[in-house]
KOLTORTOR-400607 format. One record per residue (C-alpha): residue in one letter; z, x, y. Coordinates in steps of 0.5 Angstrom, whole numbers, plus 500, padded with zeros to 3 digits. Last residue first. Example, Ala and Ser with C-alpha at 12.3 -4.5 7.8 and 13.67 -1.06 7.14 Angstrom:
S514527498A516525491
***
This chain:
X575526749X573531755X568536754X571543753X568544745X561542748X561547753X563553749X559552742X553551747X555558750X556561744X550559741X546560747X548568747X548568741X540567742X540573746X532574744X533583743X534582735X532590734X541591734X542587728X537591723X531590720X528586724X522580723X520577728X520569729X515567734X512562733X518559729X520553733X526548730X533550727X536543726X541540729X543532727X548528730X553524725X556517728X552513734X550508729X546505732X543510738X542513730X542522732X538528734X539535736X533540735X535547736X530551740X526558738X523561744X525568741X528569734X530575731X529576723X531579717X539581720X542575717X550575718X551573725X546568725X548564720X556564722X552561728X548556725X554553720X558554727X553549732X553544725X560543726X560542734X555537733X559534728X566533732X562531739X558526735X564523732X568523739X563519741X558520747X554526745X549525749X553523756X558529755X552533753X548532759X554533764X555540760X548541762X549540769X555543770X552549767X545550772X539547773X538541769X531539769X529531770X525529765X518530763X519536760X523541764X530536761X533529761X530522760X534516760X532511755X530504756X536498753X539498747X546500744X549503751X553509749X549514753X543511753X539518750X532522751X532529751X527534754X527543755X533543756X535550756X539555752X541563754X547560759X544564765X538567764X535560760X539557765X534556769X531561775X532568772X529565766X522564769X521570773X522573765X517569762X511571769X513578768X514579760X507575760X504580766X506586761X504584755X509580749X509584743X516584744X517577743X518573749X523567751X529571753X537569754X536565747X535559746X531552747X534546746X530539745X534533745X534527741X537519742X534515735X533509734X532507727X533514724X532514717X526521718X527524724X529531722X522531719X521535713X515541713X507540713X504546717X496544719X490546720X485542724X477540721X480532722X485534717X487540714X492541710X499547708X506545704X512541704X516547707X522545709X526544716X532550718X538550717X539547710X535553708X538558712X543559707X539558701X535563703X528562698X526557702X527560708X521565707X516560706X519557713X519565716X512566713X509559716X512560722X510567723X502566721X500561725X503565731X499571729X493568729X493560729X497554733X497551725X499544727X506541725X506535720X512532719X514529713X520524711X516518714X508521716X509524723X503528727X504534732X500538735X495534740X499538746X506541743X511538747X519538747X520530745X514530739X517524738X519519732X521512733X517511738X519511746X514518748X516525750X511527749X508525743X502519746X500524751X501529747X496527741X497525734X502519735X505518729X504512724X509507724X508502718X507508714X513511716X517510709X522506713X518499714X516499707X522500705X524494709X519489705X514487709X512480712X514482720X509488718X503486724X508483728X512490727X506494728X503490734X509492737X509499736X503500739X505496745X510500746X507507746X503509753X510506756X514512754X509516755X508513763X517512763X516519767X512516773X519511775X519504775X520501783X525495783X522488783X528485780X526479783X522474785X523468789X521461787X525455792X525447792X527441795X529434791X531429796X525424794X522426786X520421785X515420790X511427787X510433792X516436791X519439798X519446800X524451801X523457804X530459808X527456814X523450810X530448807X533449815X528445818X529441813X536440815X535440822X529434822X537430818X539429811X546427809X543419807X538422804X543427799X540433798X538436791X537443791X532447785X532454787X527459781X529465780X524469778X525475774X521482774X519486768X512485767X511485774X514492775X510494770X504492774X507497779X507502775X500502772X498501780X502508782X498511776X492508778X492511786X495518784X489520780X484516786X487521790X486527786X479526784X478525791X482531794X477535788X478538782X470539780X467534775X467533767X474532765X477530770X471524772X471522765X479520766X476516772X471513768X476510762X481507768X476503771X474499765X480499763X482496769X475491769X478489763X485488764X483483770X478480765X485478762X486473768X487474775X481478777X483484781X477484788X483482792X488489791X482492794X487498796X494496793X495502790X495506797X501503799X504505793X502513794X504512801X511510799X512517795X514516788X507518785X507525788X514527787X513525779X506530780X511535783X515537777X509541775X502541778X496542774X499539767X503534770X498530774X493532768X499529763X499522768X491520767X493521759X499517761X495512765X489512759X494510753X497505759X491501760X489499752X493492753X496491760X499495765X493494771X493487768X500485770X498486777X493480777X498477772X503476779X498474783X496467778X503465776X506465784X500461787X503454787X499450790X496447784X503446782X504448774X510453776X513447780X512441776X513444770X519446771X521440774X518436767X522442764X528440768X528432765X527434758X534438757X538434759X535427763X537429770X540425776X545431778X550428774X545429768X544436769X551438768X550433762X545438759X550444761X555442757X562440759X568445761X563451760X565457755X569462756X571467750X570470743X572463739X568456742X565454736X562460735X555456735X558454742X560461743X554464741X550458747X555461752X553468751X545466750X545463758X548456761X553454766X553460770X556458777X553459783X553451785X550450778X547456775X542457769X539462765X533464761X529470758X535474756X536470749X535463750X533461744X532454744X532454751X526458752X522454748X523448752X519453757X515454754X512448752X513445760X509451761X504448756X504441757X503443765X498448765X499454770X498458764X504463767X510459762X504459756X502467756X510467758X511464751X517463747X518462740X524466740X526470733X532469731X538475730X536480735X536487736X537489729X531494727X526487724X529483730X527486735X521488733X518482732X521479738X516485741X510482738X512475741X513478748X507483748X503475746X500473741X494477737X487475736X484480742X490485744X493484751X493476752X496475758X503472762X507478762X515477761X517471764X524473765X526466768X533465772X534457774X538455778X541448780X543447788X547441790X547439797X553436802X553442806X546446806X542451802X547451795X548459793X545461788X540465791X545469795X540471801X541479800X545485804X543491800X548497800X548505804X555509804X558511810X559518813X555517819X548522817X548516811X551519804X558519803X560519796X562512794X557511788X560506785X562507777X558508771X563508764X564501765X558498763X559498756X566495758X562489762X566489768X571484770X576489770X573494774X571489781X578491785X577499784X570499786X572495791X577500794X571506792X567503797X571501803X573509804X566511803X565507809X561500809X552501811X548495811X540494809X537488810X534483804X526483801X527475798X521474796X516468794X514466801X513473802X507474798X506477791X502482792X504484799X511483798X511488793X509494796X512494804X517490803X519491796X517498796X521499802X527496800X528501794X527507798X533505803X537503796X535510793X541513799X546510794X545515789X548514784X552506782X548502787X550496791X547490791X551485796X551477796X550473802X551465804X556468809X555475810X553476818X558470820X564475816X569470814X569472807X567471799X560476799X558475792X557482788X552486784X552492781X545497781X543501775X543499769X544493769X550489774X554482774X556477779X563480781X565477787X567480794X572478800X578480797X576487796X575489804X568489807X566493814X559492816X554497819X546496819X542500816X536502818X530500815X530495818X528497825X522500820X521507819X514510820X510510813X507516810X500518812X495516806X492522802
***
């Protein structure tokens, strides 16, 4: 492995001191919020300040993969890398105060971190040229924002990524129109093609497009709602957004395609080209071999494999032979290629440090080719007036990377391309990743089929190995593992026969619970036993089945996870286990979870000793469980399902259940009922009186009952 990087001179942050008055809110996703700077401070003027909303210290790791990763691949000309600044604790949490309001509310129930995190008591933030902003005096400056998405053909025959996801988007609700728009067209370097695109874009904006005048937003899909509204439900521009073009010379709509196209069309223009070379190590079938490639990583080293691909020496060495990458989808080929050998390799020759190596290094490029499907481009377009140009005003236009249209006709007119929204995607997005494409082309594939046919879930097959089960993004998950078991059809699931005694508990448990009537709303039913491909299966009825978009968690119980016919080395290493998660201290883990917290859409966050991050002890936990179930129905249901279980348990005395989870799930659209079934019967023991039952289950139950029922409205 590479040493790891020395700390730059900036990478150490600067301090500053900023009160509320001197800040604008422009806007925040998931995990940043971002401000103008409004005062007299000569190092912030013309500058905006990124903060984070947890821990502010990742800002640091965040602009060294933008400077020391993400510049090398794209090009310096074409980013915006930022210095670091630190302000006290104090200032923080005052501009948090003062920005709240004009928060979006589905944002606001994530503040700024304003604990102190820097050796000096001061908090971290990213000091950035405000892109928006006009250049020099006397120039006017239009901005275009461009979610250009990723600008290769993935699937021989099918449109592109961005199409196949428009249809799934609008057959689940996210959208009410499908978009015409294609990056494939938008990156072609063609100028009828970009200029097609990018028209497209316009008609239906939704979040791939935006414009700013002079800072200010003047076109987005909110503003284009509004005018169908006809102006109800909040601002809207004090003149249209085609005749603010026209006052800058202009003509609508059709006159900033041809600029767009000019630019991004430019044979000197090398942006489009660097930025598809990366997307390719993401494209097509490579995120199916990545998350097998990824699983290996986890499988030998536990909750390090994610600390190995975070490192900034493992980006850097992703980025060896970055040139030899073709540009095109061939690039996707040789990448597939190479990704197809690499898993030969591990699973044919000897563990070695080059094996491991090249492991990390095509994990971190997968990653980062996501991040290139993902960024922005903001593109500068200033229109100076020749009589207030001066040799120290293009010296500045250049300085600030500016460059001039090469066509006479555009005299006065300079130009800028900085990509953003680079920051580093997480390794423990891979199975998540390794299913979406799947799932897109599924909806393209049934975007003329009848809902019904949407639902049964054969528009949707399962994932039928781990890779693309744990803990994916498809609409049915096995999130809490079962390597290669697991495989959904609509309304059943099919479990696969783990063979010996264990085979035999869980069949002979779920075959008893149908004749309880009372533990048989509890538990999933039996459907019946088959064999497929020369493996058997359990057939029982899916938890999952009509939820759209569910957010689920896993949770084992019990204060002791093996049976009494568990041998000594068994109890030694299970009972080690416990002492350290709360499984010995609260008799439940979280094994996976995936939820938005309240957000309607947007990436999952992942929790949990399954590919997520392990929650240690009961603040945690009840952190957890406050964010999951979000809503006041989610809470009220959760609780009353917990004490029909409970009230279950107490009084049965047939069986005793050791590593046996509760599986919670609920319609992220709806937000309303959540669901809790009693999964995992491996090692269900027959008892014959109360006493035999040694698991601690009651002991999970009651702790969970206690936890939820004290989480805040």
């Amino acid at each position: 492995m590479s040493p790891a990087l020395p700390m730059a001179a900036d990478m150490v942050p600067v301090s500053v001191d900023v009160s509320p008055a001197d800040v604008e809110f422009i806007g925040e996703g998931a995990a940043n919020i971002v401000m103008s700077y409004c005062g007299q401070a000569k190092e912030l003027i013309g500058c905006a300040l990124r903060f984070r909303k947890s821990d502010s210290s990742k800002l640091q790791a965040d602009f060294n993969y933008t400077k020391n990763v993400i510049e090398p691949i794209f090009g310096a000309e074409f980013l915006e890398c930022g210095h670091l600044v630190s302000l006290p604790a104090s200032c923080v949490r005052d501009i948090d105060e003062a920005i709240f309001k004009f928060r979006p509310a589905k944002r606001q129930s994530k503040r700024l971190n304003s604990s102190a995190e820097c050796s000096d008591g001061r908090i971290v933030a990213l000091k950035l040229d405000n892109l928006t902003r006009p250049p020099i005096i006397d120039a006017r400056v239009l901005t275009v924002e461009l979610k250009t998405k990723c600008g290769l053909l993935e699937r021989c025959g099918l449109p592109s990524r961005f199409q196949l996801l428009q249809c799934w988007k609008k057959r689940v609700g996210q959208i009410a129109r499908i978009s015409k728009y294609d990056p494939v067209k938008m990156l072609s370097k063609k100028d009828s093609s970009v200029r097609e695109a990018f028209l497209n874009a316009l008609e239906e904006p939704q979040n791939n497009v935006q414009l700013f005048l002079d800072g200010k937003l003047v076109f987005s899909e909110a503003f284009c709602s509004n005018a169908e509204a006809g102006g109800a439900g909040g601002a809207s521009p004090s003149k249209s957004w085609e005749d603010n073009l026209r006052d800058l010379g202009l003509s609508g709509r059709d006159g900033l395609a041809d600029l767009i196209s000019d630019i991004l069309a430019s044979p000197d223009c090398f942006l489009p080209e660097r930025m598809k070379r990366a997307q390719a190590w993401a494209a097509g079938e490579t995120a199916h071999l990545v998350s097998q490639l990824y699983a290996v990583l986890c499988e030998r080293f536990g909750s390090q494999a994610d600390d190995m691909l975070s490192r900034p020496e493992s980006f850097q060495l992703a980025l060896e032979g970055l040139e030899q990458y073709p540009c095109d989808e061939s690039g996707i080929d040789l990448a597939t290629e190479q990704l197809d050998a690499l898993l030969c390799s591990v699973h044919t020759q000897p563990w070695s440090e080059d094996l491991q190596r090249n492991l990390v290094q095509w994990c971190c490029r997968f990653l980062i080719g996501r991040c290139a499907h993902d960024c922005s481009i903001m593109v500068n377009i200033a229109f100076c007036k020749p009589s207030s140009m001066t040799d120290e005003s293009a010296m500045l236009l250049s300085a600030l990377r500016y460059r001039q249209f090469s066509k006479a006709s555009r005299a006065g007119a300079w130009y800028r391309l900085t990509v953003v929204d680079v920051d580093r995607k997480s390794s423990q997005k891979i199975p998540e990743y390794a299913t979406q494409l799947d799932k897109y082309a599924q909806a393209y594939y049934h975007r003329f089929s009848a809902s019904s046919a949407w639902d049964s879930g054969e528009v949707f097959p399962a994932a039928t190995s781990a890779d693309e089960a744990k803990p994916g993004a498809c609409r049915d998950e096995a999130l809490g593992g079962h390597p290669g078991a697991i495989i959904f059809r609509g309304d059943l699931v099919w479990k696969r026969d783990q063979g010996g005694p264990r085979g035999v508990k869980e069949f002979a448990f779920l075959r008893w619970a149908l004749d309880d009537r009372d533990c048989a709303r509890l538990v999933p039913s039996l459907a019946g036993y088959c064999t497929m491909a020369g493996e058997r299966y359990i057939g029982m009825s899916n938890h999952l089945h009509g939820l759209h978009d569910p957010a689920v968690a896993d949770i084992k119980m019990g204060t002791r996870t093996w049976g009494p016919d568990a041998d000594a080395e068994k109890v030694r290493s299970q009972s080690e286990k416990a002492k350290n998660r709360t499984t010995g201290s609260l008799g439940l883990f979280v094994v996976a979870a995936k939820f938005r917290g309240g957000r309607d859409i947007g990436d999952f966050e992942r929790v949990g000793g399954m590919g997520g991050r392990e929650l240690k002890n009961e603040a945690e936990v009840a952190d957890f469980l406050c964010a999951f179930l979000h809503t006041s129905a989610l809470r009220d249901s959760a609780l009353s399902r917990l004490q029909d279980i409970a009230a279950w348990w107490k009084q049965q005395e047939k069986y005793a259940f050791y590593a046996s989870s509760l599986l919670l799930a609920y319609d992220t659209q709806k937000n309303t009922e959540c669901k809790i079934t009693m999964i995992d019967f491996t090692h269900a023991e027959q008892i014959s009186e109360k006493s035999q039952d040694l698991s601690g289950y009651d002991v999970g139950l009651d702790n969970l009952l206690r936890i939820i029922t004290g989480l805040a409205p």
